[in-house]
C-alpha positions as CSV (number, residue, x, y, z in Angstrom):
1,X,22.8,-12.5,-2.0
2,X,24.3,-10.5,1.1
3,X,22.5,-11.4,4.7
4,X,20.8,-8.2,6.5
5,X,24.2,-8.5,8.5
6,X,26.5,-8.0,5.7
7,X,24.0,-5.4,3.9
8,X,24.1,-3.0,7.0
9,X,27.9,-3.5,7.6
10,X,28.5,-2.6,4.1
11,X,26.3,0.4,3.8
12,X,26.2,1.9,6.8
13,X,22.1,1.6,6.3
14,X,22.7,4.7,3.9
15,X,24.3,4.1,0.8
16,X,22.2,3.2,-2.1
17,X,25.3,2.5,-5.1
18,X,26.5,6.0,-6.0
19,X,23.0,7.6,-4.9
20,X,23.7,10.1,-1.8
21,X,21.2,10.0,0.7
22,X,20.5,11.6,4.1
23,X,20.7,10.1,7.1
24,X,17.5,8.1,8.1
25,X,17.2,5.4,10.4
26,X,16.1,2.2,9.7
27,X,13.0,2.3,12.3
28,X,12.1,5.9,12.1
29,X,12.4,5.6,15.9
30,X,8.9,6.6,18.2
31,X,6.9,6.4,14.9
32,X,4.9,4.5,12.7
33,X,6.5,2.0,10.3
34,X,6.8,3.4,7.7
35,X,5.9,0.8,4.5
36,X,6.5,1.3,0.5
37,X,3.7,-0.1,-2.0
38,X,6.3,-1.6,-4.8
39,X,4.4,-0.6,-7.7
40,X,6.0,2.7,-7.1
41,X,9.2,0.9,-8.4
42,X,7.7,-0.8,-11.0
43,X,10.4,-0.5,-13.7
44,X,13.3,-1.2,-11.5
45,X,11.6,-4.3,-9.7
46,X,10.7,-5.9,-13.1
47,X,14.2,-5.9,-14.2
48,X,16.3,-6.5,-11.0
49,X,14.1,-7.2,-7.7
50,X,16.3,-8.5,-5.2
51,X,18.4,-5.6,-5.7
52,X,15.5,-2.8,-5.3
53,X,14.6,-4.4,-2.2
54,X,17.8,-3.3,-1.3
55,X,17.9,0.0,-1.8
56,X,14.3,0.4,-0.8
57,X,15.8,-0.8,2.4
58,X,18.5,1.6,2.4
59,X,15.3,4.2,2.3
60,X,14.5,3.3,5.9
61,X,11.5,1.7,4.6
62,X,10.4,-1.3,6.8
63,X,7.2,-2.9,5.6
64,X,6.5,-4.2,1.7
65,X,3.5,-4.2,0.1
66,X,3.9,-6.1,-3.3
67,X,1.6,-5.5,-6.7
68,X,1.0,-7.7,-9.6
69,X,3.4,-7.3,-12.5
70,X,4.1,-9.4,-15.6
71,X,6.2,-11.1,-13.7
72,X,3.6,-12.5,-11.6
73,X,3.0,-10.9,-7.7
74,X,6.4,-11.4,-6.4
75,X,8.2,-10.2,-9.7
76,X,10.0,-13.3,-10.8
77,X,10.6,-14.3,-7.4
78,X,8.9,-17.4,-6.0
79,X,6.6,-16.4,-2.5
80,X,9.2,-17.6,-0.2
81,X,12.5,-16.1,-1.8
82,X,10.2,-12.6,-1.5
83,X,9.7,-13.1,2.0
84,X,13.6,-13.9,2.6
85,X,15.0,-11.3,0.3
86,X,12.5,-8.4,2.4
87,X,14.0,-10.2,6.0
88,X,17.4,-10.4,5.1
89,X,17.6,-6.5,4.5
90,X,15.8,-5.6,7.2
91,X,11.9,-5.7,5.8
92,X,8.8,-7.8,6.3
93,X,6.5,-8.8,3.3
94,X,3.0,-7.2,5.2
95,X,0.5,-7.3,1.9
96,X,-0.3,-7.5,-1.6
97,X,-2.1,-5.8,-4.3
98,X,-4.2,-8.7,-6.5
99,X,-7.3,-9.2,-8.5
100,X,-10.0,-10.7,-7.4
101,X,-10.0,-13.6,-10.2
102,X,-10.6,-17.3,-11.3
103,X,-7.0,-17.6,-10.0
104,X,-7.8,-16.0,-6.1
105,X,-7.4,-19.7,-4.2
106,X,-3.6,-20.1,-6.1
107,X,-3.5,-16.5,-5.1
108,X,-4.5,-17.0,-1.6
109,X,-1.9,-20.0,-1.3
110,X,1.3,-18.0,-2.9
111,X,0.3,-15.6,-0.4
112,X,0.4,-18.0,2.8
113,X,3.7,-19.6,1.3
114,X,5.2,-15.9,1.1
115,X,4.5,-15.5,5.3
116,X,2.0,-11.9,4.6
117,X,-0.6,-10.9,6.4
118,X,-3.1,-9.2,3.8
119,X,-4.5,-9.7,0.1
120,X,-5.6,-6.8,-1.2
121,X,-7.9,-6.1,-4.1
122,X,-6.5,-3.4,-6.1
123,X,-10.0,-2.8,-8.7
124,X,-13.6,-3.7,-8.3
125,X,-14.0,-7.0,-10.1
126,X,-16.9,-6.1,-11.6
127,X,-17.8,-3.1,-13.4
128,X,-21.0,-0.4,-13.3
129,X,-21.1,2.7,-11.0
130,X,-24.5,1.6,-9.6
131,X,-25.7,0.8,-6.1
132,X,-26.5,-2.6,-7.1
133,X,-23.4,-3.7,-8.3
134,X,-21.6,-2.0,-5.5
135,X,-23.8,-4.3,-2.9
136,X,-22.9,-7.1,-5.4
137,X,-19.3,-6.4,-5.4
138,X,-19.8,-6.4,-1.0
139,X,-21.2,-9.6,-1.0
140,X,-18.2,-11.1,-3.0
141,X,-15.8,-9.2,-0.9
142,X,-17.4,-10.4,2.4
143,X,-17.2,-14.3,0.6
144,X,-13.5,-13.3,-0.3
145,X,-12.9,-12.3,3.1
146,X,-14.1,-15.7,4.4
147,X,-12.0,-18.0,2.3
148,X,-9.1,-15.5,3.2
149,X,-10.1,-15.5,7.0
150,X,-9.8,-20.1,6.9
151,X,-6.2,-19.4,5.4
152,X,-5.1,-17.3,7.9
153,X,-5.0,-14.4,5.4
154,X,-7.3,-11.1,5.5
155,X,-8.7,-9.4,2.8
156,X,-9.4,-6.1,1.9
157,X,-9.5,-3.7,-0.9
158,X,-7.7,-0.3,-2.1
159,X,-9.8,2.6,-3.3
160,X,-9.1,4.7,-6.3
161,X,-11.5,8.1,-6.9
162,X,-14.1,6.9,-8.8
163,X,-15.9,5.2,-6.0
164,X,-16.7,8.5,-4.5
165,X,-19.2,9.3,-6.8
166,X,-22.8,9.1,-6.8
167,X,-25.8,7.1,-8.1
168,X,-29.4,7.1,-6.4
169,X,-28.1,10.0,-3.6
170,X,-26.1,7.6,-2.2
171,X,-21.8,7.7,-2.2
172,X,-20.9,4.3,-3.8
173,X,-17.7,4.2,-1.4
174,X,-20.4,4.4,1.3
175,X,-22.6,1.4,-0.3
176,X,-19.1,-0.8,0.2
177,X,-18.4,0.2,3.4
178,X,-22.5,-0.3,5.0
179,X,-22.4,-3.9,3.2
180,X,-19.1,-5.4,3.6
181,X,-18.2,-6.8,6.8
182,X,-15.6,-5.5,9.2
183,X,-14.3,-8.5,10.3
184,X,-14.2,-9.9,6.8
185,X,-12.8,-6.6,4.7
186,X,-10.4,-4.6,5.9
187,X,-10.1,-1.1,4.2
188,X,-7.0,0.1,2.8
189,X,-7.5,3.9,2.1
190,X,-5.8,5.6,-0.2
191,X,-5.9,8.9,1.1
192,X,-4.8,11.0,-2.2
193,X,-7.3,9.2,-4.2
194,X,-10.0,10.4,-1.6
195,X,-8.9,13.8,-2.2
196,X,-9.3,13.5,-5.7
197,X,-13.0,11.6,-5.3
198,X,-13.6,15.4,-4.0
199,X,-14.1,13.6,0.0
200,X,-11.9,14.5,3.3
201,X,-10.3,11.4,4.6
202,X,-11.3,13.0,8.1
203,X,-14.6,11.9,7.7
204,X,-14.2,8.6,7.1
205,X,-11.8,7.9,10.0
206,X,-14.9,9.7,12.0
207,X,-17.6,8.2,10.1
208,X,-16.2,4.6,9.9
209,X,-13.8,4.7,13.0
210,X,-11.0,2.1,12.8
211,X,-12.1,0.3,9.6
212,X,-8.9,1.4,7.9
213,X,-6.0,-0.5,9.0
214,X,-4.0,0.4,6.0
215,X,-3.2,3.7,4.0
216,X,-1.6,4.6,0.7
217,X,0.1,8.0,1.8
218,X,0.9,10.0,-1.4
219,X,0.3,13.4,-2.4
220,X,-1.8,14.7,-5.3
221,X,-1.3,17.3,-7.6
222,X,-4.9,18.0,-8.6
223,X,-4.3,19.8,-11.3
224,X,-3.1,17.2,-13.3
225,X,-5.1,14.4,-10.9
226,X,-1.9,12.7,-10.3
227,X,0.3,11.3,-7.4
228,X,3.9,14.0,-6.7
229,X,6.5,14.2,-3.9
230,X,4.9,14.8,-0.5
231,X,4.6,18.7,0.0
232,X,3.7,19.6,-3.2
233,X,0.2,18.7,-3.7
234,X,-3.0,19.1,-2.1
235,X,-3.3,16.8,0.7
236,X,-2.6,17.8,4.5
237,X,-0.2,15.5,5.5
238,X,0.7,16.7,9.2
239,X,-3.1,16.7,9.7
240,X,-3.4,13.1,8.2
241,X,-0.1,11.4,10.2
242,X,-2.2,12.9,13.5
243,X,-5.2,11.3,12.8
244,X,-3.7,7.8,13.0
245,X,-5.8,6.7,16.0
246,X,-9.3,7.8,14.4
247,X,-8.6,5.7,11.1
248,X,-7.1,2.6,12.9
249,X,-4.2,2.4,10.7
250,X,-1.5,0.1,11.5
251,X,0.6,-0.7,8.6
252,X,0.9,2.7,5.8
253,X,2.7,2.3,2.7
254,X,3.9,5.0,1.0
255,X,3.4,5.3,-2.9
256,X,3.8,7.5,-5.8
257,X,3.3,6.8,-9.7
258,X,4.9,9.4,-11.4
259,X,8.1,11.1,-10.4
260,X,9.6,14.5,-10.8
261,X,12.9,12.5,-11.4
262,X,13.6,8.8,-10.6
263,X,11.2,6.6,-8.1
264,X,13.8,6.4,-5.8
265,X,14.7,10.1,-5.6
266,X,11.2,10.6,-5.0
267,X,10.9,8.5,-2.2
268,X,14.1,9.9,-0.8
269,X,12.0,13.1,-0.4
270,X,9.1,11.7,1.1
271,X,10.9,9.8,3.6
272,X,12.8,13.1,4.3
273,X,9.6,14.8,4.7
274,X,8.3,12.2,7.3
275,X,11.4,12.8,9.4
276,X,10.5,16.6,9.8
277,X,7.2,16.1,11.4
């Protein structure tokens, strides 16, 4: 495998194979890092990883957030050759989309051995849009957040829609945020699946100020109540990038799930789009 040295000498930081892309830098200077959730590359990371890494690097993306796969969370790839292939091009292994399972402690250990900072629940891990089980589903989170907090780890979970319905007047999104606590869950809002869920992520950076220390950026085509290339859905995503402060985001990962073309062409776009701001 090439070094970071060799990968930038060879490509210039720009060339992805035969793929043309504009010129972005590598730090999207005076900005925030800008991160890539990988399920967005699903496909390609299930059949050659190492080498998606590199052209997700070639993107100008900086920060890696992994997702489980068949291949297990790090695609084939044992924790620490995940957190040396992201360094060696340029990238840094942040977090990590997971269940919340009879398997979290070997979960919580791959995690360590692979150097990043957050575990991330991607699904409630039990179901029932109720109140009760939404408090239940807090008071595992908060226990989750402990044994993640005495390995050095945090923990936190990633929203779809539906938890922005109702049950007894009360927003069950809400339920989880009042019970969970802040110092034991961080929040990583999905800001097109808030949309969907029929809510304004402006509120919730006002309502629970600085809980959200990661976003999923992607854009929504609510017709079809699916993710497409930034610009041509519904969400405000000038309005969202200068909110930043209000949310507490540190780390934002971009992602999409379907494509107009390929994933990469798609992100090409996106990245494109976050240059013009």
């Amino acid at each position: 495998m090439r070094t970071r040295r060799t990968f930038l000498r060879q490509t210039g930081g720009l060339a992805v194979g035969t793929l043309l892309l504009p010129s972005f830098s590598l730090a999207w200077p005076g900005k925030q890092k800008i991160g890539v959730q990988l399920y967005s590359f699903r496909d390609e990371m299930a059949k050659d990883a190492k080498g998606t890494l590199e052209k997700i690097a070639s993107l100008g993306i900086t920060e890696i957030e992994s997702a489980r796969s068949k291949k297990g969370h790090y695609y084939g790839l044992s924790p620490k050759e995940m957190q040396s292939t992201c360094k060696d091009f340029g990238m840094q292994l942040v977090s990590g989309h997971v269940r919340l399972d009879d398997n979290f402690q070997r979960t919580m250990e791959e995690a360590v051995e692979a150097g990043q900072e957050y575990l991330i629940c991607s699904s409630l891990p039990s179901k029932g849009q109720t109140v009760s089980n939404y408090k239940k589903v807090a008071e595992d989170f908060n226990k989750a957040g402990e044994a993640c907090q005495k390995m050095g780890l945090k923990f936190g979970y990633h929203n779809h829609g539906y938890e922005f319905e109702s049950h007894q007047g009360q927003v069950l999104y809400d339920v989880l945020m009042d019970h969970t606590e802040p110092d034991l869950v961080y929040m990583e809002l999905d800001l097109g699946w808030v949309v969907v869920g029929g809510k304004d992520p402006l509120d919730y950076f006002k309502k629970y100020s600085g809980r959200f220390p990661l976003w999923h950026l992607k854009d929504m085509d609510m017709r079809k109540k699916e993710s497409t290339e930034f610009g041509k859905g519904v969400l405000d995503i000038p309005k969202m990038m200068a909110h930043q402060k209000a949310s507490g985001v540190q780390h934002i990962f971009l992602e999409q799930e379907e494509y107009a073309s390929t994933p990469m062409e798609s992100m090409q776009h996106n990245m494109a789009f976050l240059n013009k701001l």
